[in-house]
N, C-alpha and C positions, 0 to 999 in steps of 0.2 A: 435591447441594450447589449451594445457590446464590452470588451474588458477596457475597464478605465483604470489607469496609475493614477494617483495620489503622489504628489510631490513639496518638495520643502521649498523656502524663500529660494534655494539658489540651484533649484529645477531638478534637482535629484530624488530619482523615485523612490517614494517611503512605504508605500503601499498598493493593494491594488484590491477592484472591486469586478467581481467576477459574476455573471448571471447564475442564476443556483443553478440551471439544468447543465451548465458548465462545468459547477464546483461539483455537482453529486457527481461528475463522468469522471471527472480528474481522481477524485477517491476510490469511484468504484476500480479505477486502472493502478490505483497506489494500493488498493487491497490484493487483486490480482497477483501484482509485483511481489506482495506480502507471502500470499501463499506460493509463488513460484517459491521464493527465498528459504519458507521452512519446507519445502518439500525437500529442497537440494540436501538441507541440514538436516533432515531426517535422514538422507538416501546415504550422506557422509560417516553416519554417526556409526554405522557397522558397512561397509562395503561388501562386503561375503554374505550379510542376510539380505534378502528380499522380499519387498513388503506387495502387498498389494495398495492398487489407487483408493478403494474404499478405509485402508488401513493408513494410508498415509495423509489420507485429508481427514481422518479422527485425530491423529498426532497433532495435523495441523491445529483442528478448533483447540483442543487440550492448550496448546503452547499461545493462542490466540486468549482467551479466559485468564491466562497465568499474566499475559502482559496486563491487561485492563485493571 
């Protein structure tokens, strides 16, 4: 199955229906996106300190638990 739209009487796309092995790719790439986004805001948030990558992907999970 490929991705099918959903549309209304006058053909306008309302929705859409994606294969899971699609949707689980598409999240696991909007997570990635996620942690690129807090690392940058991590790396902003003091410019003069520098972290290490083990320290700044703990930041991340910390900031990842606080949104949920």
């Amino acid at each position: 199955m490929e991705t099918q739209f959903l549309t209304d009487e006058k053909g306008n796309r309302t929705a859409v229906v994606l294969p899971i092995k699609k949707y689980n790719k598409l999240i696991e790439k909007l997570e990635d996106l996620e942690d690129i986004r807090l690392y940058d805001e991590a790396k902003r948030e003091d410019e003069g300190y520098r972290i290490s990558i083990d320290e700044a992907f703990k930041i991340i999970e910390e900031k990842r638990k606080l949104e949920k």
